[in-house]
C-alpha positions as a printed NumPy array, in Angstrom:
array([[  0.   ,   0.   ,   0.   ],
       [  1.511,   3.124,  -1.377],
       [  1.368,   6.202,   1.507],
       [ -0.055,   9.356,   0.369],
       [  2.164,  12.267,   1.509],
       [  1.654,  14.248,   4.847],
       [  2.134,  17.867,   2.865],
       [  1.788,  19.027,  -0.592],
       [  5.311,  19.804,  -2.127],
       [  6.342,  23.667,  -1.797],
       [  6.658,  25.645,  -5.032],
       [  9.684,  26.653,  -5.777],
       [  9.14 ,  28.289,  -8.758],
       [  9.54 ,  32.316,  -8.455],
       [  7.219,  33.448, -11.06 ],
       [  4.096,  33.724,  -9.235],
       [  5.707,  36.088,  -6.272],
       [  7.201,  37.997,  -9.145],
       [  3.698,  38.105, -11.395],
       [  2.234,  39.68 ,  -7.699],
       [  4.636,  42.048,  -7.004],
       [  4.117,  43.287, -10.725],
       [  0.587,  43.79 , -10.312],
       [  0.432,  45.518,  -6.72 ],
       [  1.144,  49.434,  -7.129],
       [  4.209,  50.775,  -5.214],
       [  3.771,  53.196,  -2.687],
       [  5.131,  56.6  ,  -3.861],
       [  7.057,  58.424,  -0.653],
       [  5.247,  61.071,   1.447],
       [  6.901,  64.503,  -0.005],
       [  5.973,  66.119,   3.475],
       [  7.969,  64.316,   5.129],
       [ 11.491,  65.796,   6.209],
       [ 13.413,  62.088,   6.727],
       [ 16.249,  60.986,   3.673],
       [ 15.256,  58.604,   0.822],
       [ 16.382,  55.308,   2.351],
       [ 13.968,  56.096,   5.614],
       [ 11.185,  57.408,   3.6  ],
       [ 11.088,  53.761,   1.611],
       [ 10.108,  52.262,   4.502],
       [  7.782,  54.815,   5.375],
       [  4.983,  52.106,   6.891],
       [  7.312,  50.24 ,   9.16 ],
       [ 10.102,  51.498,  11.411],
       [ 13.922,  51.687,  10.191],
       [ 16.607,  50.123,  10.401],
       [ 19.123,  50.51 ,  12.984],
       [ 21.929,  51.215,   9.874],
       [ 19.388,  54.064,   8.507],
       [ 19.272,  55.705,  12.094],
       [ 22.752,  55.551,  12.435],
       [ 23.147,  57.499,   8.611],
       [ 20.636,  60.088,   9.817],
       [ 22.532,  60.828,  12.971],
       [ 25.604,  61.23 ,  11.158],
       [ 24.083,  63.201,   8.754],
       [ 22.669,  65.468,  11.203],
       [ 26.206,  65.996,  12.989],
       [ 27.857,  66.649,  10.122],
       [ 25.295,  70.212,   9.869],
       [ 27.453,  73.349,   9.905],
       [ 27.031,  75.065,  13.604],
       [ 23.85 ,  77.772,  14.137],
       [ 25.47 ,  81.244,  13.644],
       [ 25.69 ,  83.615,  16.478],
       [ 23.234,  85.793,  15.573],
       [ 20.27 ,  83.247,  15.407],
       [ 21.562,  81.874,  18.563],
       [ 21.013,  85.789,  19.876],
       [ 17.45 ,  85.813,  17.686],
       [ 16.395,  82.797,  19.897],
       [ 17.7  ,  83.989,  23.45 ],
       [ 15.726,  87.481,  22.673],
       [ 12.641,  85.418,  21.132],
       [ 12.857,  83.436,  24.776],
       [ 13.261,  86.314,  26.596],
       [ 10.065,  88.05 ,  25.433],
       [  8.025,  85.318,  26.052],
       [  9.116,  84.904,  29.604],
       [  8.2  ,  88.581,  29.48 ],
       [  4.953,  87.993,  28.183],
       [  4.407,  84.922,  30.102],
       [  4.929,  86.747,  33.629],
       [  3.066,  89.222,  32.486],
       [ -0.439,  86.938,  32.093],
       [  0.166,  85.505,  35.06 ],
       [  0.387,  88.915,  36.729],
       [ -2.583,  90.309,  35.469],
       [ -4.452,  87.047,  35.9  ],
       [ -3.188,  87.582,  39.649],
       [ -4.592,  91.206,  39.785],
       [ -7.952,  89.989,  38.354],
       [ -8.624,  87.2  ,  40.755],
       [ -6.857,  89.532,  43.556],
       [ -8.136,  93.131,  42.875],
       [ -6.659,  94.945,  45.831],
       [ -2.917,  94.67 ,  43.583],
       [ -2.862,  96.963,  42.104],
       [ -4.183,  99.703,  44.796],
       [ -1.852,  98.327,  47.003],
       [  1.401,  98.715,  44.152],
       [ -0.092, 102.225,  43.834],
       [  0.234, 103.046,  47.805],
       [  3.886, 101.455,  48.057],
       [  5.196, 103.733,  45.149],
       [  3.681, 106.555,  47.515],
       [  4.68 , 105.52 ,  50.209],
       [  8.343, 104.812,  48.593],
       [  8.433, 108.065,  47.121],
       [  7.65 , 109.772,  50.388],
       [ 10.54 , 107.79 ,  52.515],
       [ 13.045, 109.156,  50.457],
       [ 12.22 , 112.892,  51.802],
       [  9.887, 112.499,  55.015],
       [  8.927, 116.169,  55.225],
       [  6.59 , 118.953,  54.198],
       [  9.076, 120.069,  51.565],
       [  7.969, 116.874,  49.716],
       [  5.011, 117.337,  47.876],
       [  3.876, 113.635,  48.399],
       [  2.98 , 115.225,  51.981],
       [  0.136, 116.41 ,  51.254],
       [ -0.932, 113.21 ,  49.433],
       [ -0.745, 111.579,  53.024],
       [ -1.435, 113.885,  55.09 ],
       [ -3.451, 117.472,  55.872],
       [ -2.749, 120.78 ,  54.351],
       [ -2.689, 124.051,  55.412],
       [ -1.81 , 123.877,  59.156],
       [ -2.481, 127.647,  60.614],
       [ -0.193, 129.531,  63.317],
       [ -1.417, 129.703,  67.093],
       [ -3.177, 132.75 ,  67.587],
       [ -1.225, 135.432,  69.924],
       [ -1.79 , 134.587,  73.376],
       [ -3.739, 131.76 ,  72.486],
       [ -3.437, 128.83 ,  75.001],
       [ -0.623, 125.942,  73.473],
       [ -3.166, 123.54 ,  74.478],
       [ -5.625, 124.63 ,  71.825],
       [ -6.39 , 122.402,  69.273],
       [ -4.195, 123.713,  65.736],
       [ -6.937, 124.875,  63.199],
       [ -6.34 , 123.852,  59.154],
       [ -7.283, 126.329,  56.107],
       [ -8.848, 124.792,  53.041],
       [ -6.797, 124.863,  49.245],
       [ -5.898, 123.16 ,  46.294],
       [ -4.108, 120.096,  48.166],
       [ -6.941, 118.532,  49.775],
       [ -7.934, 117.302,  46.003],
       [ -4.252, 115.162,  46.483],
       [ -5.155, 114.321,  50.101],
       [ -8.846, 112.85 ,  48.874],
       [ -7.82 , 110.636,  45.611],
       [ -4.796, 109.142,  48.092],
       [ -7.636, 108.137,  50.179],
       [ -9.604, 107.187,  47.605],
       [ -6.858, 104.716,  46.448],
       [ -6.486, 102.984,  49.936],
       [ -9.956, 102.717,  50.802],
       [-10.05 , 100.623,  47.415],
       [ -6.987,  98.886,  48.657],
       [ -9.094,  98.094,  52.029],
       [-12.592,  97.446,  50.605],
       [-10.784,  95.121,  48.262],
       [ -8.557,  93.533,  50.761],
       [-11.315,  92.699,  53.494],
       [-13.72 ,  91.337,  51.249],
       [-12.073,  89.059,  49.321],
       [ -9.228,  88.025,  52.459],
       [-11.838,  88.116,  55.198],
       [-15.284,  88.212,  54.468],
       [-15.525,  85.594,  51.267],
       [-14.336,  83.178,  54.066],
       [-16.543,  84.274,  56.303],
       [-19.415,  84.342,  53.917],
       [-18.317,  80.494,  52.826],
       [-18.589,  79.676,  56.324],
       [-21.98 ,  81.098,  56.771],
       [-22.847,  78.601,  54.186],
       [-24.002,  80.918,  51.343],
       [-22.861,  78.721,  48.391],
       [-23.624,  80.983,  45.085],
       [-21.008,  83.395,  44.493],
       [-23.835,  85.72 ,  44.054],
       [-25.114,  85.51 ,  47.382],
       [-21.525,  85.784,  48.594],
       [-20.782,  88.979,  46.771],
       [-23.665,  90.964,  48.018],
       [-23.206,  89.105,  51.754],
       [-19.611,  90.732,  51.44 ],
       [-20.675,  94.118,  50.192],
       [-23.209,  94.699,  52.936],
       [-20.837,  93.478,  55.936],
       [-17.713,  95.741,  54.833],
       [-20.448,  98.419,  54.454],
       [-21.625,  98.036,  57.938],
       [-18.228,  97.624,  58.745],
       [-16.949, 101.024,  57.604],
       [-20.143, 102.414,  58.244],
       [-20.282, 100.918,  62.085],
       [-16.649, 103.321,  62.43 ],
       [-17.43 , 106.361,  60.643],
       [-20.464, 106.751,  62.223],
       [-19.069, 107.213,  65.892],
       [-16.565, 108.569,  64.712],
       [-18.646, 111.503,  63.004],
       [-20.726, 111.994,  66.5  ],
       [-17.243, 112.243,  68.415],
       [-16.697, 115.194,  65.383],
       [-19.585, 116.583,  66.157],
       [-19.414, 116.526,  69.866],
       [-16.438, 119.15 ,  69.624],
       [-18.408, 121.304,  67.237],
       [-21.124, 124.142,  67.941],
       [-23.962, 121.708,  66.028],
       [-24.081, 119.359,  68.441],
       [-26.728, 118.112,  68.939],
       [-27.818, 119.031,  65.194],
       [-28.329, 122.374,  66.155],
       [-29.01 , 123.865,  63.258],
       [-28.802, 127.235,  64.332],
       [-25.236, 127.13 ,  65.056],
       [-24.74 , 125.866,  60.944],
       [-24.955, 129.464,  60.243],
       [-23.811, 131.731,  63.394],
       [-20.094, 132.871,  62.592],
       [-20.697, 132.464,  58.775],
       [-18.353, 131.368,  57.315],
       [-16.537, 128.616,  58.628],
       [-13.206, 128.316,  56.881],
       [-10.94 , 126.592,  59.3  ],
       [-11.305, 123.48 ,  61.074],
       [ -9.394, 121.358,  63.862],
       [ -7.593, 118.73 ,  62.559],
       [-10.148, 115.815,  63.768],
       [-12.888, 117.456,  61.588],
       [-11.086, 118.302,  58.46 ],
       [ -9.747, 114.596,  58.445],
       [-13.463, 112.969,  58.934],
       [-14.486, 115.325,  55.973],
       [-12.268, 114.376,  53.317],
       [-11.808, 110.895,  54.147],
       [-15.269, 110.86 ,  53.791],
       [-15.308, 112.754,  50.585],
       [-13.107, 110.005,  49.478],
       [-15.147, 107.363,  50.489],
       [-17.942, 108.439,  48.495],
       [-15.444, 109.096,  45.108],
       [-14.001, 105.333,  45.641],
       [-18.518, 104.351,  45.531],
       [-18.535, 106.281,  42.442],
       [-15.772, 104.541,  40.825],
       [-17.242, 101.034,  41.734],
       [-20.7  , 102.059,  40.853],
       [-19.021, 103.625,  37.029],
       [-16.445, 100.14 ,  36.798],
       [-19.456,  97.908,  37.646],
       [-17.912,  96.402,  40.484],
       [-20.636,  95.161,  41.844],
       [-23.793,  93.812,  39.83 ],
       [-26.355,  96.238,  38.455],
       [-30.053,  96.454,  40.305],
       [-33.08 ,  97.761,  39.465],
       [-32.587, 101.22 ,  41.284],
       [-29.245, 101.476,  39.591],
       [-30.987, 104.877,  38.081],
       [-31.506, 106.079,  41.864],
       [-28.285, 104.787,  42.963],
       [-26.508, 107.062,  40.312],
       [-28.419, 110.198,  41.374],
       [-28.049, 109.578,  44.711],
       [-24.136, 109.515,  44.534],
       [-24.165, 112.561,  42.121],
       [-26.499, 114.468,  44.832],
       [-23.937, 112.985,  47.667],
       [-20.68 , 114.497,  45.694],
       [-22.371, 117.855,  44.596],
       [-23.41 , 118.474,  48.084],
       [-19.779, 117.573,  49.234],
       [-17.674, 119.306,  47.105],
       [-19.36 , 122.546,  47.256],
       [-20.068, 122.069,  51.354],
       [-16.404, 122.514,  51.677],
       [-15.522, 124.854,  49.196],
       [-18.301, 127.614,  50.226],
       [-17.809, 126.674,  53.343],
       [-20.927, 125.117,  54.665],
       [-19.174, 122.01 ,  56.318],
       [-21.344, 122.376,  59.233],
       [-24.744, 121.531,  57.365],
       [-22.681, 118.863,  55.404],
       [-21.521, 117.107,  58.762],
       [-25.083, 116.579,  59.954],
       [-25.761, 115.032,  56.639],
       [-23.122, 112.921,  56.722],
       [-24.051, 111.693,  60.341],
       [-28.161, 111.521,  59.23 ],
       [-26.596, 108.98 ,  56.306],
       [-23.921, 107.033,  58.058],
       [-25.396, 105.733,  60.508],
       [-28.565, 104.621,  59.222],
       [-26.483, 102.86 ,  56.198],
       [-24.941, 100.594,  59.233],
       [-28.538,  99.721,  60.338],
       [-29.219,  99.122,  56.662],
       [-26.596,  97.063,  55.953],
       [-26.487,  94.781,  58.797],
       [-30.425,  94.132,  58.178],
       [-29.468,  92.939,  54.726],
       [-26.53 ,  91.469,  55.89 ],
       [-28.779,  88.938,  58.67 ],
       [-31.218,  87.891,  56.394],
       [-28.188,  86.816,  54.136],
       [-27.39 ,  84.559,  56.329],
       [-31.136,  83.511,  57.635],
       [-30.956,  84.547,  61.291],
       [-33.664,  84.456,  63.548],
       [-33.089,  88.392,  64.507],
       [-34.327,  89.536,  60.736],
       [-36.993,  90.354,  61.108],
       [-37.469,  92.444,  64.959],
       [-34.362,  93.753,  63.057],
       [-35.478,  95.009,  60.465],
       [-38.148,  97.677,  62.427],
       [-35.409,  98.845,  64.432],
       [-33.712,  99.542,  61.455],
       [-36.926, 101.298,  60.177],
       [-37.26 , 103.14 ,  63.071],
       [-33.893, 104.503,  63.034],
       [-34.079, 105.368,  59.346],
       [-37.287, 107.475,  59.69 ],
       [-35.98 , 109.002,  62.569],
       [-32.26 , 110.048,  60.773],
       [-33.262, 110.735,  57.133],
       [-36.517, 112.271,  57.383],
       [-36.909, 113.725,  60.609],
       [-33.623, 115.428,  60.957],
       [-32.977, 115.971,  57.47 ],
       [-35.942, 117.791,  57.265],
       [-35.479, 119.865,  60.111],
       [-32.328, 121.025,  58.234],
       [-34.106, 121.973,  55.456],
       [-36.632, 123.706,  57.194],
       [-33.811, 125.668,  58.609],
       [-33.222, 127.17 ,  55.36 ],
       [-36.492, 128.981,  55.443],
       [-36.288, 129.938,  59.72 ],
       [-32.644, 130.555,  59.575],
       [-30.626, 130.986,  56.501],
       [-31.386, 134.556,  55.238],
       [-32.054, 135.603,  59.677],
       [-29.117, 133.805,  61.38 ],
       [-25.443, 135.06 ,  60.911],
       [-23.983, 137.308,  58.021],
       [-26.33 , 137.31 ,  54.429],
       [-24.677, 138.315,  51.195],
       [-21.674, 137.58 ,  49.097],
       [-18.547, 139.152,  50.113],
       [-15.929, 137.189,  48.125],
       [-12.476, 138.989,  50.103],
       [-13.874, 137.896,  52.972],
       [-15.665, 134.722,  51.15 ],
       [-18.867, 134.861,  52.614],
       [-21.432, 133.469,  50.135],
       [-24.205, 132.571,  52.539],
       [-26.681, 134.287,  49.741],
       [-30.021, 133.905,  47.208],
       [-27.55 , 131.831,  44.96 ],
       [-26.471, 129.704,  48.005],
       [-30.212, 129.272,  49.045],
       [-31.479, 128.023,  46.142],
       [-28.541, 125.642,  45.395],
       [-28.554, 124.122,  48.395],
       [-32.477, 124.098,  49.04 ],
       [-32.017, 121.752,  45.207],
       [-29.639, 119.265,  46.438],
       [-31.043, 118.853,  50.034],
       [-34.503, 118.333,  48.183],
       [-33.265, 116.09 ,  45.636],
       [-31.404, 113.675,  48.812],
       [-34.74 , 113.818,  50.617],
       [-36.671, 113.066,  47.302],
       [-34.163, 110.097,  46.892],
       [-34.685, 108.676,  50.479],
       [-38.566, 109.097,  50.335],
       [-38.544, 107.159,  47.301],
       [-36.702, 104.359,  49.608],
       [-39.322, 105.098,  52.288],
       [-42.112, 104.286,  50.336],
       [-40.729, 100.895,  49.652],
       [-39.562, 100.503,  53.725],
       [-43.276, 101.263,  54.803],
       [-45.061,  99.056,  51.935],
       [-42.72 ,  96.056,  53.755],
       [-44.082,  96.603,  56.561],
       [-47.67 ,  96.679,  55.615],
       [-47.384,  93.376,  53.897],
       [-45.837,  92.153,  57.434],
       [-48.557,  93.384,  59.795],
       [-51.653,  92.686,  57.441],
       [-49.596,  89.84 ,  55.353],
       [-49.612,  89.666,  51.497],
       [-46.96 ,  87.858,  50.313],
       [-45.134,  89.422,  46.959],
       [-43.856,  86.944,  44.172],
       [-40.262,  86.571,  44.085],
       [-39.447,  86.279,  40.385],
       [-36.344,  88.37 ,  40.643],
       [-32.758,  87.57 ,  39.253],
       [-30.309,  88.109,  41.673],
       [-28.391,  90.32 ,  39.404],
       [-31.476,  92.869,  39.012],
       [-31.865,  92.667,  43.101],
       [-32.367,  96.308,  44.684],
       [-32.189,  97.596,  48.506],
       [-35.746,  98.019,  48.715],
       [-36.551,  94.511,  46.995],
       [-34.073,  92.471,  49.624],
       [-35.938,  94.194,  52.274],
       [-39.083,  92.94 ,  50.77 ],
       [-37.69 ,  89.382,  51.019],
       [-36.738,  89.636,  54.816],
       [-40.934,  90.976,  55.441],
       [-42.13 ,  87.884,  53.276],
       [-39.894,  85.648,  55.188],
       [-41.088,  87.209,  58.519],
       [-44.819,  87.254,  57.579],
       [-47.429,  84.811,  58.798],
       [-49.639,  82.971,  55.666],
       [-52.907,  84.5  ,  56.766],
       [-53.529,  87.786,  57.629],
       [-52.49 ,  89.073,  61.181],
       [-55.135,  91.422,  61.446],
       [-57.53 ,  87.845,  61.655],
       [-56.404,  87.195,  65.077],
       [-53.426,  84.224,  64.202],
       [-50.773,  85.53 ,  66.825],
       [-46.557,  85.18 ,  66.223],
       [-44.795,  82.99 ,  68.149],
       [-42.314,  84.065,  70.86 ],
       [-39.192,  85.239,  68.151],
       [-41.445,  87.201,  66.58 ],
       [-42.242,  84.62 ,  63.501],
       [-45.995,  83.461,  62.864],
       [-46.846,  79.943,  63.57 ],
       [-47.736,  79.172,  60.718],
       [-44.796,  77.484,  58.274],
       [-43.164,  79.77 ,  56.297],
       [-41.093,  78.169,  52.694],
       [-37.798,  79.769,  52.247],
       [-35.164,  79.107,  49.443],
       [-31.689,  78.253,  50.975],
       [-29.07 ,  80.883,  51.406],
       [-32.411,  83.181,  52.615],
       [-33.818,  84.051,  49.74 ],
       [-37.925,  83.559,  49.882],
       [-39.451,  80.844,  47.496],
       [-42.076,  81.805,  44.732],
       [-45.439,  82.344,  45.861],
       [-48.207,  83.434,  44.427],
       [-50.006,  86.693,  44.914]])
């Protein structure tokens, strides 16, 4: 029995492989690419050990890079180091906005160190102008009275910049923390939490500070007779003159975050703007005609009620139980500040102005307590009282909804939020759910029994009208 064979036998014939080769297109080499001829033929697969070896060679063999492109390159690198630090600088002054204030206030202060005295006219960036002689015979005890000029402009915009440096600084190093901690979670809620408490911050110094002022002064206690006896006032004791144009500065550095859009627009950003051009009008020419007297009570009126103001938003930021028995304190103290003695002062313009102390214009002796005067001031002190009745409507429409109860519907955004609209929240989240005037009594904080639904981070839900 023959046996068949395990395998067929192998052809050995080369014509077919050569017939195949013939028919199957070679590739052509990619042109783009940068490699010699004997790597680019074996452009699918890698190469050979031999063909790496050439290349190297090849690429040793290359003349050396002249000096000058070597100097090109280090001045190429060098400029984008230079750009490079400077993105990540001004990405750092974005995120960090009280840079650049404080860079401005260390060139100052620099520039002042290298000549600490008058002679240097950084001096009266930093501190007062215009210190006046002792009287003869006067007593050396007595308090050194300063004149009014052209450097307290410097002395107000170098207060300007570091209350930006310190509004800036606080917030964002202290109270962001703080307002973290408190648990408000949208950066939202935390910017206008952070707003409000350095407000009530600054405003829970000044306003002390300008009844200490005041104390010293013939006004107290808003005597407003005493705003025009001795007409006109042109010197002041050092204590007053400071508290005037630091707050004159205060109120430029609001005016430059209210024009940079610092902080997000409301719906009484129209009021807001009039308010702070009424506020600088009746603070530049207070000092300059010499009716700091009048302007100190209004300072004092607005000060301190902007604390109460801003430490009722700031509690109902943060949902605490004191919001609302709060917030009629801080009514109370408003009505009793802006309206009451405000217009008391400008009722003195009609008892007193043209009656009390010197009347005419005299401009050696600058006395313009006159018709002009009158009528100027009678505008702006109108205007500022129109302005904070506007705000009082709103203040006593919250608390008509809280004694009788009707609930307002809360389809704000909280970019279009205004100061009479938060205060509308804190009544709706203090309000009972049926009317109080139906006999259902509050509970022992001050709340009504009944439940009342609150978004988190304080801000009331939707309900319907």
């Amino acid at each position: 029995m023959a046996s068949a064979e395990p395998f067929p036998p192998f052809n050995t014939s080369a014509e077919p492989l050569r017939s195949l080769a013939e028919q199957t297109p070679r590739r052509r080499p990619r042109k783009s690419s940068g490699l010699p001829a004997e790597i680019r033929a074996g452009d699918t697969g890698a190469p050979s050990l031999t063909s790496l070896a050439s290349l190297q060679g090849n690429l040793s063999a290359s003349p050396p890079r002249s000096s000058a492109a070597d100097g090109s390159t280090k001045r190429g690198s060098k400029r984008r180091k230079a750009r490079s630090l400077l993105r990540r600088f001004k990405h750092f002054a974005l995120k960090h906005t009280w840079v650049l204030p404080l860079i401005l206030l260390s060139v100052f202060s620099a520039l002042y160190a290298v000549n600490p005295t008058e002679s240097n006219p950084i001096h009266h960036f930093i501190f007062l102008s215009y210190k006046l002689p002792l009287e003869s015979g006067a007593h050396p005890d007595t308090p050194a009275q300063y004149g009014k000029g052209r450097w307290d402009i410097a002395f107000v915009t170098f207060y300007t910049v570091v209350l930006s440096f310190t509004r800036e600084f606080i917030m964002q190093e202290f109270l962001r923390p703080l307002a973290k901690k408190a648990g408000l979670k949208s950066r939202a809620k935390q910017a206008r939490f952070m707003e409000q408490l350095y407000t009530a911050i600054y405003f829970g110094i000044l306003g002390p500070a300008g009844m200490y002022v005041m104390s010293h002064t013939p006004i107290w206690y808003f005597n407003t007779r005493a705003m025009y006896e001795n007409f006109p006032h042109k010197t002041h004791a050092a204590d007053f003159k400071f508290y005037y144009l630091f707050q004159a500065a205060y109120w430029a550095q609001q005016a430059i975050v209210l024009l940079l859009g610092l902080e997000e627009r409301r719906k009484d950003f129209k009021e807001l703007v009039g308010h702070h051009i009424v506020s600088l009008a009746l603070i530049g020419l207070s000092y300059r005609f010499h009716f700091t007297y009048m302007g100190l009570a209004v300072y004092i009126t607005h000060d301190i009620s902007d604390f109460f103001l801003a430490t009722s938003k700031t509690l109902n930021y943060i949902d605490h139980w004191a919001t609302g028995p709060y917030f009629f304190v801080f009514m109370c103290v408003w009505a009793y500040l802006r309206h009451y003695l405000n217009l008391r002062i400008i009722w003195s313009l009609f008892t007193e102005f043209k009656t009390v102390g010197p009347y005419g214009v005299n401009w050696e002796t600058q006395q313009y307590k006159c018709d002009l005067s009158f009528y100027i001031t009678l505008a702006l002190l109108s205007s500022l009282q129109a302005l904070n009745l506007f705000w009082w409507f709103f203040i006593v429409r919250i608390a008509y909804r809280f004694v009788v109860y009707q609930t307002a519907e809360d389809d704000r955004s909280e970019a279009e939020v205004s100061d009479t609209e938060e205060m509308e929240v804190i009544a709706e989240k203090t309000s009972s759910t049926q009317p109080l005037l139906n006999g259902h009594a509050t509970g022992a904080n001050g709340y009504a029994n009944s439940p009342v639904v609150n978004r988190p981070n304080g801000a009331a839900s939707k309900k319907t009208r």
